[in-house]
PDB file of N, CA, C and O in Angstrom:
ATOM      1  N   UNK A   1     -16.337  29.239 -30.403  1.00  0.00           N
ATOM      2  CA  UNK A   1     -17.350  29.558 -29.443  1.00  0.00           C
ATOM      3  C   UNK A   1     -17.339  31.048 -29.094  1.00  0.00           C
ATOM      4  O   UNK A   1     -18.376  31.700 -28.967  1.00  0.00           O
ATOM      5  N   UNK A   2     -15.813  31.671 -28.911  1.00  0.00           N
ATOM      6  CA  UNK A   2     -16.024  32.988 -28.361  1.00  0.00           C
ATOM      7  C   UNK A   2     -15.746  33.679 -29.551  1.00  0.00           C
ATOM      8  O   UNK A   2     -15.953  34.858 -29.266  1.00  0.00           O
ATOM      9  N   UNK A   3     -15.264  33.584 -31.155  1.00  0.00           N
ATOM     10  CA  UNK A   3     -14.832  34.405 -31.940  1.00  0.00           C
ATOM     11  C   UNK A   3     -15.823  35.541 -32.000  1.00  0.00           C
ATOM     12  O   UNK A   3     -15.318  36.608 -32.353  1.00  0.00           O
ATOM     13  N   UNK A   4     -17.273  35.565 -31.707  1.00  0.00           N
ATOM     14  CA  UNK A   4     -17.809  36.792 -32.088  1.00  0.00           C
ATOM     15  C   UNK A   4     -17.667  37.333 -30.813  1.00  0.00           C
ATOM     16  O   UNK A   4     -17.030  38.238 -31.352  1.00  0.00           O
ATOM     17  N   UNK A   5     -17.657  37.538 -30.031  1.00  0.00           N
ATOM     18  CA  UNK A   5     -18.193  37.954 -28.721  1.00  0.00           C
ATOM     19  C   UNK A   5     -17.157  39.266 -29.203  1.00  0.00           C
ATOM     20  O   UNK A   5     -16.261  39.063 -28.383  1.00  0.00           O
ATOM     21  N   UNK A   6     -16.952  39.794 -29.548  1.00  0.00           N
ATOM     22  CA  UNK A   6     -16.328  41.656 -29.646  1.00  0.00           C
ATOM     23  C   UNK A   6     -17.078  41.850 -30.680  1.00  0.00           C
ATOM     24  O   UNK A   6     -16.662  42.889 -31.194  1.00  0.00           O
ATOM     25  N   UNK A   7     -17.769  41.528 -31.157  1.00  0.00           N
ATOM     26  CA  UNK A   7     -18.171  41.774 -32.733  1.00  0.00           C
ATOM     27  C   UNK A   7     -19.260  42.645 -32.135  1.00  0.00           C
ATOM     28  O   UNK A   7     -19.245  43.792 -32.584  1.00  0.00           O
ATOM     29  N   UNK A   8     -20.171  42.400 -31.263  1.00  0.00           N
ATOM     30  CA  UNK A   8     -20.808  43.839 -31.150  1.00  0.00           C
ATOM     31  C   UNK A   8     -21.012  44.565 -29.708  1.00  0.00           C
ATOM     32  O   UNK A   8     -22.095  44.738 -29.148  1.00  0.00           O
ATOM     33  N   UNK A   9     -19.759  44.942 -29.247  1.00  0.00           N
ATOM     34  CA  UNK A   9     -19.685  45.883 -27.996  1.00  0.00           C
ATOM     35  C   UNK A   9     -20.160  46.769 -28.258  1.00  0.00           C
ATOM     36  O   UNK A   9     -19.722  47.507 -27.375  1.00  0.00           O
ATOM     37  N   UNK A  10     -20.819  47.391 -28.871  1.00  0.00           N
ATOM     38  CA  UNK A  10     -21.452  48.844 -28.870  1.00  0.00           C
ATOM     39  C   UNK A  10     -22.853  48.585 -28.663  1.00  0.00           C
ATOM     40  O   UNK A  10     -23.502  49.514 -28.183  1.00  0.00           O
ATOM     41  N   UNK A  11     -23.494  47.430 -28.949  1.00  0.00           N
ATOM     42  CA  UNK A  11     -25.072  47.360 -29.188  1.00  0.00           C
ATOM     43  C   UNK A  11     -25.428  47.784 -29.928  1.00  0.00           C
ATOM     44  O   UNK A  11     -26.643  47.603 -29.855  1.00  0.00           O
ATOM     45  N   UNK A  12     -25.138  48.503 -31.022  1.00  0.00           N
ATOM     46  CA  UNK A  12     -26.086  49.147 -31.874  1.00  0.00           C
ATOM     47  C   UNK A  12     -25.983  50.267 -31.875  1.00  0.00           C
ATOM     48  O   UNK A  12     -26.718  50.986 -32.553  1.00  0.00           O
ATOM     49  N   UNK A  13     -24.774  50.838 -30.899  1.00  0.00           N
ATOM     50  CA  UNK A  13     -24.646  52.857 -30.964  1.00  0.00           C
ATOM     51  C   UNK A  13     -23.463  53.507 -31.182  1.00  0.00           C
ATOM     52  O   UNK A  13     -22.969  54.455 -30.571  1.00  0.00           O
ATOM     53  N   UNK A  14     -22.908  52.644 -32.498  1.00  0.00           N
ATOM     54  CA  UNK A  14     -21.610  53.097 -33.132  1.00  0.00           C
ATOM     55  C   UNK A  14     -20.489  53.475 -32.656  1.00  0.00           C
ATOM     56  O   UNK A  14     -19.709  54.257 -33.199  1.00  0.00           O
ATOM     57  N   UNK A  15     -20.247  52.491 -30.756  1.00  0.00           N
ATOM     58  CA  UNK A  15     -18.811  53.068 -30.599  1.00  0.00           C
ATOM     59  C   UNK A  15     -18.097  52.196 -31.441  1.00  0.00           C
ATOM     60  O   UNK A  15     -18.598  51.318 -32.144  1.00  0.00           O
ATOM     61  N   UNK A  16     -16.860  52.488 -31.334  1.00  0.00           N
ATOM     62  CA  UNK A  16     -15.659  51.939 -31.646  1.00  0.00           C
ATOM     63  C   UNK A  16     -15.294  51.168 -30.337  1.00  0.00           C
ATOM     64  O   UNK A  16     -16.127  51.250 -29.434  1.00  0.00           O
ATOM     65  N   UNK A  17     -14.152  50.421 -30.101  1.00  0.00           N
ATOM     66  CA  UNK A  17     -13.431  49.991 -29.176  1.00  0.00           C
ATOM     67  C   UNK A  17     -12.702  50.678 -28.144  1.00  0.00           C
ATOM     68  O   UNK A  17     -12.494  50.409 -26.961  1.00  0.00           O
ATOM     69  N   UNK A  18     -12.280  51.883 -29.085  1.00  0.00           N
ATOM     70  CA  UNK A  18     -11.731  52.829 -28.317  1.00  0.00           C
ATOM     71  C   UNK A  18     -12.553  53.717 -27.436  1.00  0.00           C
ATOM     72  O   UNK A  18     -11.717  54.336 -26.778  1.00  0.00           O
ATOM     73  N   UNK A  19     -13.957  54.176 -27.010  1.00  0.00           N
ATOM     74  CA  UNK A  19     -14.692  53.912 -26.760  1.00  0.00           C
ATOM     75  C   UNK A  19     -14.661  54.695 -25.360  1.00  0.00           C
ATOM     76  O   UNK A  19     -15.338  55.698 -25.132  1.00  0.00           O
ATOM     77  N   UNK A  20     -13.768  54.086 -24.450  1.00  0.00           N
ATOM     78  CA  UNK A  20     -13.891  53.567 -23.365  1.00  0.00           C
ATOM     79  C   UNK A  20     -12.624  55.103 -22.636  1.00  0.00           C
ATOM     80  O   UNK A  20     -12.362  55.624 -21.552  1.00  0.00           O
ATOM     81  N   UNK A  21     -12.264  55.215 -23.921  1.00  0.00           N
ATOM     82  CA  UNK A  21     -10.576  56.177 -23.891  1.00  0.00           C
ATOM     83  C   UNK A  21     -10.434  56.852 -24.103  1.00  0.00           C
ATOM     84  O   UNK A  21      -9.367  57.456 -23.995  1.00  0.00           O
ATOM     85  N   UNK A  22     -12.336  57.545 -24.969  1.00  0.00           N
ATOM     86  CA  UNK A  22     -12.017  58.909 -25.279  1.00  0.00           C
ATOM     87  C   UNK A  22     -12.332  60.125 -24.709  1.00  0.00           C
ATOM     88  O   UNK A  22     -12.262  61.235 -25.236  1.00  0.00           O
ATOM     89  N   UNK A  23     -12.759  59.775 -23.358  1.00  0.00           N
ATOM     90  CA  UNK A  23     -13.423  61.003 -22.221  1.00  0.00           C
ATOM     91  C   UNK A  23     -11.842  61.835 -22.168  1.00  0.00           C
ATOM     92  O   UNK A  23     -10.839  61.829 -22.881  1.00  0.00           O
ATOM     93  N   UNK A  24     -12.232  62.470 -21.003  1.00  0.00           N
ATOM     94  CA  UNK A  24     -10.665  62.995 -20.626  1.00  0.00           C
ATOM     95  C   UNK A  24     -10.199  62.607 -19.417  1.00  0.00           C
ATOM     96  O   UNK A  24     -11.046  62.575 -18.525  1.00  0.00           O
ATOM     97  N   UNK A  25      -9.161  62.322 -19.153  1.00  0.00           N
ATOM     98  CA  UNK A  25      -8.512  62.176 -17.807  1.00  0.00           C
ATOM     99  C   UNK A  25      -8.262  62.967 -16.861  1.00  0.00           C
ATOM    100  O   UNK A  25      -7.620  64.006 -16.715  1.00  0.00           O
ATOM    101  N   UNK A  26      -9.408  61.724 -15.711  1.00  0.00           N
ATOM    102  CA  UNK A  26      -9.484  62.502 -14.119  1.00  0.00           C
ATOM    103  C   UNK A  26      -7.888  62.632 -13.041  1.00  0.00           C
ATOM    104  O   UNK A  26      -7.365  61.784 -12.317  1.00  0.00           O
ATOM    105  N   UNK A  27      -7.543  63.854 -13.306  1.00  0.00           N
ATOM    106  CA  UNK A  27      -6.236  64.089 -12.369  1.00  0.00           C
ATOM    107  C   UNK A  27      -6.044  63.714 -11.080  1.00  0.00           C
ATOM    108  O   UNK A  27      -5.083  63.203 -10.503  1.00  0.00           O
ATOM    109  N   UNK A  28      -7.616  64.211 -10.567  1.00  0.00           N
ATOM    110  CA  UNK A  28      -7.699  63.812  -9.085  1.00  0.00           C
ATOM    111  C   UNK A  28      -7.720  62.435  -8.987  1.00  0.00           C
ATOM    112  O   UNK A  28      -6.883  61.978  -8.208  1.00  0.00           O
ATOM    113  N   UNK A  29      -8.741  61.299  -9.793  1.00  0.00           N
ATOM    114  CA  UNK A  29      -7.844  60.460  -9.134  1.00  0.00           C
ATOM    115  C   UNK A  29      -6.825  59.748  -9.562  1.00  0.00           C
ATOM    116  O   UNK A  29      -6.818  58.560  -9.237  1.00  0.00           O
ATOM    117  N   UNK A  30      -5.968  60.151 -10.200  1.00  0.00           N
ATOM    118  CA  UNK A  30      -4.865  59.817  -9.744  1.00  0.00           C
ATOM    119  C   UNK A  30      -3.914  60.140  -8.897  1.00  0.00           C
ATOM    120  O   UNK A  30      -2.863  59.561  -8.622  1.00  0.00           O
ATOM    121  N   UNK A  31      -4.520  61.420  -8.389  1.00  0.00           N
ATOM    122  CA  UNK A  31      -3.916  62.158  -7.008  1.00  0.00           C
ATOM    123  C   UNK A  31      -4.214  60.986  -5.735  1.00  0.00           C
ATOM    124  O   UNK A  31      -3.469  60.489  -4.891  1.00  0.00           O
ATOM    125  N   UNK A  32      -5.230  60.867  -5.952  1.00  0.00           N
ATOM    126  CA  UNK A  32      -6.195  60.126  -4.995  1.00  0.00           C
ATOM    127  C   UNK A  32      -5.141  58.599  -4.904  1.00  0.00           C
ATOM    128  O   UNK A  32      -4.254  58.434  -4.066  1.00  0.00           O
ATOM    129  N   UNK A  33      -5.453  57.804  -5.778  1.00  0.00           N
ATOM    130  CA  UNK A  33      -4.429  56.567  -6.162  1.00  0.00           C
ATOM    131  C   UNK A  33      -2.813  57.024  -5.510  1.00  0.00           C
ATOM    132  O   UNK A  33      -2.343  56.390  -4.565  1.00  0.00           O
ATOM    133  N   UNK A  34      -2.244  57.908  -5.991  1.00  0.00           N
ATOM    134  CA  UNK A  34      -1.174  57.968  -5.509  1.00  0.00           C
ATOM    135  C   UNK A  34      -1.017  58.006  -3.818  1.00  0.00           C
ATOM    136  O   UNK A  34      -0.309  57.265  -3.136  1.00  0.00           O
ATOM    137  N   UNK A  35      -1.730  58.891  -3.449  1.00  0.00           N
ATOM    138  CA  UNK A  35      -2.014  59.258  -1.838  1.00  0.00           C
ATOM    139  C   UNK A  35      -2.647  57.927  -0.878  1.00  0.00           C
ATOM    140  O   UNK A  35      -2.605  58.107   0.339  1.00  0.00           O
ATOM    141  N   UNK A  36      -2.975  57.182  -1.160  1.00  0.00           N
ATOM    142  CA  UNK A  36      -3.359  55.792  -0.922  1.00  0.00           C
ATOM    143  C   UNK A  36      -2.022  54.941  -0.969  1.00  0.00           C
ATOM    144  O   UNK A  36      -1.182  54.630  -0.125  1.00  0.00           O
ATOM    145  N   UNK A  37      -2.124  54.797  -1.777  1.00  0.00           N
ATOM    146  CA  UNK A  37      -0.439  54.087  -2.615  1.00  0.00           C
ATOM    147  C   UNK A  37       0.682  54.780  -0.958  1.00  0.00           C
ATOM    148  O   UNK A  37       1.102  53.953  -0.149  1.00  0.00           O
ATOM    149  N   UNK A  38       0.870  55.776  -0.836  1.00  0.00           N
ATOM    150  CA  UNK A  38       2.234  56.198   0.351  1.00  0.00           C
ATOM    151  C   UNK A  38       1.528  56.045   1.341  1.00  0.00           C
ATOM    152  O   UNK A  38       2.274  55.699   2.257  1.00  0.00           O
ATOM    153  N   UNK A  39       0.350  56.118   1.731  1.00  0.00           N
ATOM    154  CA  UNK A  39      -0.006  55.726   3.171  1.00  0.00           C
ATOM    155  C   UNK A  39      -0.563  54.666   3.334  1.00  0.00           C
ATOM    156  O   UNK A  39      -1.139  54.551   4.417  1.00  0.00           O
ATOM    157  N   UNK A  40      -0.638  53.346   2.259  1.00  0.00           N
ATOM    158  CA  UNK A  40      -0.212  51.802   2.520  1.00  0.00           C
ATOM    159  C   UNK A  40       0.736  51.541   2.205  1.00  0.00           C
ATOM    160  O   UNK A  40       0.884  50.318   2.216  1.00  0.00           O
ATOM    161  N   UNK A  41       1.785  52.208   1.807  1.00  0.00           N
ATOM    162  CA  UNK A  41       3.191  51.571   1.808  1.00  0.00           C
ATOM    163  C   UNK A  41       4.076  51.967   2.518  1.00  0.00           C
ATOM    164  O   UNK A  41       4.750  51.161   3.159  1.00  0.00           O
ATOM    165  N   UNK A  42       4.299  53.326   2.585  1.00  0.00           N
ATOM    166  CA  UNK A  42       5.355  53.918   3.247  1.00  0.00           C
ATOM    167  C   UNK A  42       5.175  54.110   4.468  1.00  0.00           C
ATOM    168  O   UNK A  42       5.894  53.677   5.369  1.00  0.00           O
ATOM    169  N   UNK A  43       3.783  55.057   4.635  1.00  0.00           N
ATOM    170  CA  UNK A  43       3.499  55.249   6.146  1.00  0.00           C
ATOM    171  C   UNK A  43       2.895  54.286   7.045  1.00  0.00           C
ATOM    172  O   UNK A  43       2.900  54.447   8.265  1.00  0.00           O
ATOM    173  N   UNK A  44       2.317  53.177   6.397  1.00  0.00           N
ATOM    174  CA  UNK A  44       1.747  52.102   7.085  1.00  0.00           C
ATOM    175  C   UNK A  44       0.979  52.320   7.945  1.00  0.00           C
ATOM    176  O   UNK A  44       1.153  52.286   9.163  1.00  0.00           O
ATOM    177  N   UNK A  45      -0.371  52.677   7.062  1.00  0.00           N
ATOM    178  CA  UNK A  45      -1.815  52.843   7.233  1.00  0.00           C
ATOM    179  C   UNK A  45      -2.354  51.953   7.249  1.00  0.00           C
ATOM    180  O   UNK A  45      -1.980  50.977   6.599  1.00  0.00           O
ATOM    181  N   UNK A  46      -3.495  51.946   8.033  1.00  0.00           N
ATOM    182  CA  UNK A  46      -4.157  50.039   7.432  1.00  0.00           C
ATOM    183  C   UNK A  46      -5.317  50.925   6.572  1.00  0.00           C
ATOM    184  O   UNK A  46      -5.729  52.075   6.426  1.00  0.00           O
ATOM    185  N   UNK A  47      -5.577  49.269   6.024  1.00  0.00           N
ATOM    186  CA  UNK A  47      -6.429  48.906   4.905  1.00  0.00           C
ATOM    187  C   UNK A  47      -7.788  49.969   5.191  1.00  0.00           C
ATOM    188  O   UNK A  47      -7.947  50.864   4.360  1.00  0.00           O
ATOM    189  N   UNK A  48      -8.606  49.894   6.166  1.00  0.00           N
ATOM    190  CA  UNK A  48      -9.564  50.025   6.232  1.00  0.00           C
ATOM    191  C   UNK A  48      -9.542  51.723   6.153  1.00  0.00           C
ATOM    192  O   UNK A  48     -10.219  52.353   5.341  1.00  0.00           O
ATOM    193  N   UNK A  49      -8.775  52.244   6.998  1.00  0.00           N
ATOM    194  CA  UNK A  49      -8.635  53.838   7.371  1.00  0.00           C
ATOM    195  C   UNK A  49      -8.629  54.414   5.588  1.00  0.00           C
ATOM    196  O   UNK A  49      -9.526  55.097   5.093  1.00  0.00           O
ATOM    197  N   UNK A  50      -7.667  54.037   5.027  1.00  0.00           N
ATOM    198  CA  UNK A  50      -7.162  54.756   3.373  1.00  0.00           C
ATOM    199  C   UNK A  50      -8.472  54.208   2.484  1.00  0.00           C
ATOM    200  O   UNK A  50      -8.606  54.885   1.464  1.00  0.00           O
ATOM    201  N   UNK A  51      -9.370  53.252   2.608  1.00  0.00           N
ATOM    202  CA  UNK A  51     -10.871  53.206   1.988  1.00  0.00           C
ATOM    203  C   UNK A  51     -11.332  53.733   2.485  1.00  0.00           C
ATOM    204  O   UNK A  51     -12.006  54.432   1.729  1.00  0.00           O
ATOM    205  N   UNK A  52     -11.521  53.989   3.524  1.00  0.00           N
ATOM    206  CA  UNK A  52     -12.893  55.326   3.845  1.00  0.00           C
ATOM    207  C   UNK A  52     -11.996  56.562   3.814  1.00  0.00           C
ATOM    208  O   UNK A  52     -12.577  57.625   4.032  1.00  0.00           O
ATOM    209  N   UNK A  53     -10.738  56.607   3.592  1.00  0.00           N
ATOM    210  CA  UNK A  53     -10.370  58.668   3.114  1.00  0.00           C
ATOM    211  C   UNK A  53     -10.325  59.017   2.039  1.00  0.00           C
ATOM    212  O   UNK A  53     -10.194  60.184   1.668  1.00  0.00           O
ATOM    213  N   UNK A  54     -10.478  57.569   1.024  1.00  0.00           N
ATOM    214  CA  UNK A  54     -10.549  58.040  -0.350  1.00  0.00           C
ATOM    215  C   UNK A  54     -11.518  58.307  -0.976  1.00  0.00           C
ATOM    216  O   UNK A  54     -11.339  58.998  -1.980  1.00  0.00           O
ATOM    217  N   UNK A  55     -13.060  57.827  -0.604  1.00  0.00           N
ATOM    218  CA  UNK A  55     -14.842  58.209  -0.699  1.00  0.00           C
ATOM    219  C   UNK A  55     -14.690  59.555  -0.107  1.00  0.00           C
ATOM    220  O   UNK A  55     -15.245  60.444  -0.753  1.00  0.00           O
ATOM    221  N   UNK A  56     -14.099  59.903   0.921  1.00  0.00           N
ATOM    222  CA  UNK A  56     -14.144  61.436   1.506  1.00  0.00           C
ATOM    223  C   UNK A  56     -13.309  62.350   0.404  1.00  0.00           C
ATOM    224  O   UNK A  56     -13.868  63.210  -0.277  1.00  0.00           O
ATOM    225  N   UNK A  57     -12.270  62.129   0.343  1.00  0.00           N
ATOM    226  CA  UNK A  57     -11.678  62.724  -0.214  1.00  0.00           C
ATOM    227  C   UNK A  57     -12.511  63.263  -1.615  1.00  0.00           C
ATOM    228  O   UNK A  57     -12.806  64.448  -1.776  1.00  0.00           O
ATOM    229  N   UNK A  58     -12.808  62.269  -2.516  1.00  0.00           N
ATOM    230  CA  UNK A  58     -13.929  62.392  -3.857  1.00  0.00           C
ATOM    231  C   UNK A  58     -14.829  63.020  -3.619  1.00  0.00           C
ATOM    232  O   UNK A  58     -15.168  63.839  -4.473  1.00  0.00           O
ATOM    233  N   UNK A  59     -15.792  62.893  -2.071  1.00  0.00           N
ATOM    234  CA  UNK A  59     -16.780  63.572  -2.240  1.00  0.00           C
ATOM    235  C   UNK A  59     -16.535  65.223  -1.710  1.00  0.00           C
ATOM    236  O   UNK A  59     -17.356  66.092  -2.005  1.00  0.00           O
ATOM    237  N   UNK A  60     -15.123  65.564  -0.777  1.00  0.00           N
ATOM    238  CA  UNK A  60     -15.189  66.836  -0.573  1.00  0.00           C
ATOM    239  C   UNK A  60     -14.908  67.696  -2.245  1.00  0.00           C
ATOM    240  O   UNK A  60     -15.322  68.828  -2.491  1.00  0.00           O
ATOM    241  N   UNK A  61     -14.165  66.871  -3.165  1.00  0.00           N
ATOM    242  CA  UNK A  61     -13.489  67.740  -4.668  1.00  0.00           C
ATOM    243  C   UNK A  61     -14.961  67.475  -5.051  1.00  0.00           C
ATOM    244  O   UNK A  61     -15.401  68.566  -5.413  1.00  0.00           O
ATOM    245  N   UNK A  62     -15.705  66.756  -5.120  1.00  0.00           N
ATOM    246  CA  UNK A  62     -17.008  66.724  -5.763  1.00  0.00           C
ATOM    247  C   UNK A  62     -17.737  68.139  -5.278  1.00  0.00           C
ATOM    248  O   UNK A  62     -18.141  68.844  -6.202  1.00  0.00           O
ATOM    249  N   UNK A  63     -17.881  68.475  -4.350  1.00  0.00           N
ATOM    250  CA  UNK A  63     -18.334  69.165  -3.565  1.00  0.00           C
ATOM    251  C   UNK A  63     -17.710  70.775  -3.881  1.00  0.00           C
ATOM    252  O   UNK A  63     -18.295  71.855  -3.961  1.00  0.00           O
ATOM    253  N   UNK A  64     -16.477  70.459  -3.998  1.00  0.00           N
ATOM    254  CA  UNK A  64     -15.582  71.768  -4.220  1.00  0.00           C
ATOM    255  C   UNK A  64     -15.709  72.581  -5.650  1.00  0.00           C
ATOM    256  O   UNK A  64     -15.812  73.783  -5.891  1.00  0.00           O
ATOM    257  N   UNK A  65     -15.661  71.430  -6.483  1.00  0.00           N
ATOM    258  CA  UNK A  65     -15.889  71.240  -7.935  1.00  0.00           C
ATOM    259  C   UNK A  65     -16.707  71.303  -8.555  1.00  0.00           C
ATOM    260  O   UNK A  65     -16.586  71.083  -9.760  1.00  0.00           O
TER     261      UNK A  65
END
């Protein structure tokens, strides 16, 4: 039933699989991820505060950038 279903992820515009892996890697966020990550774990931030500083955060480097 599912054997084709990878058979055509591209649609018709010659990616490969890999695809998905060949941009380049965003530093910030993983700055971003990390900085989230210590102020719900360590510093014990709640949930809600570290989702809305991480949209800020993106849009001030967007902004900067």
């Amino acid at each position: 039933m599912f054997s084709d279903v990878g058979a055509d992820q591209g649609h018709g515009s010659g990616q490969t699989p890999a695809a998905p892996f060949a941009g380049r890697f965003e530093w910030f966020s993983l700055l971003v991820m990390g900085a989230a990550f210590l102020a719900l774990w360590r510093y014990k931030i709640g949930v809600i505060p570290v989702i809305g500083a991480c949209p800020l955060a993106g849009l001030g480097y967007s902004l900067v950038v």
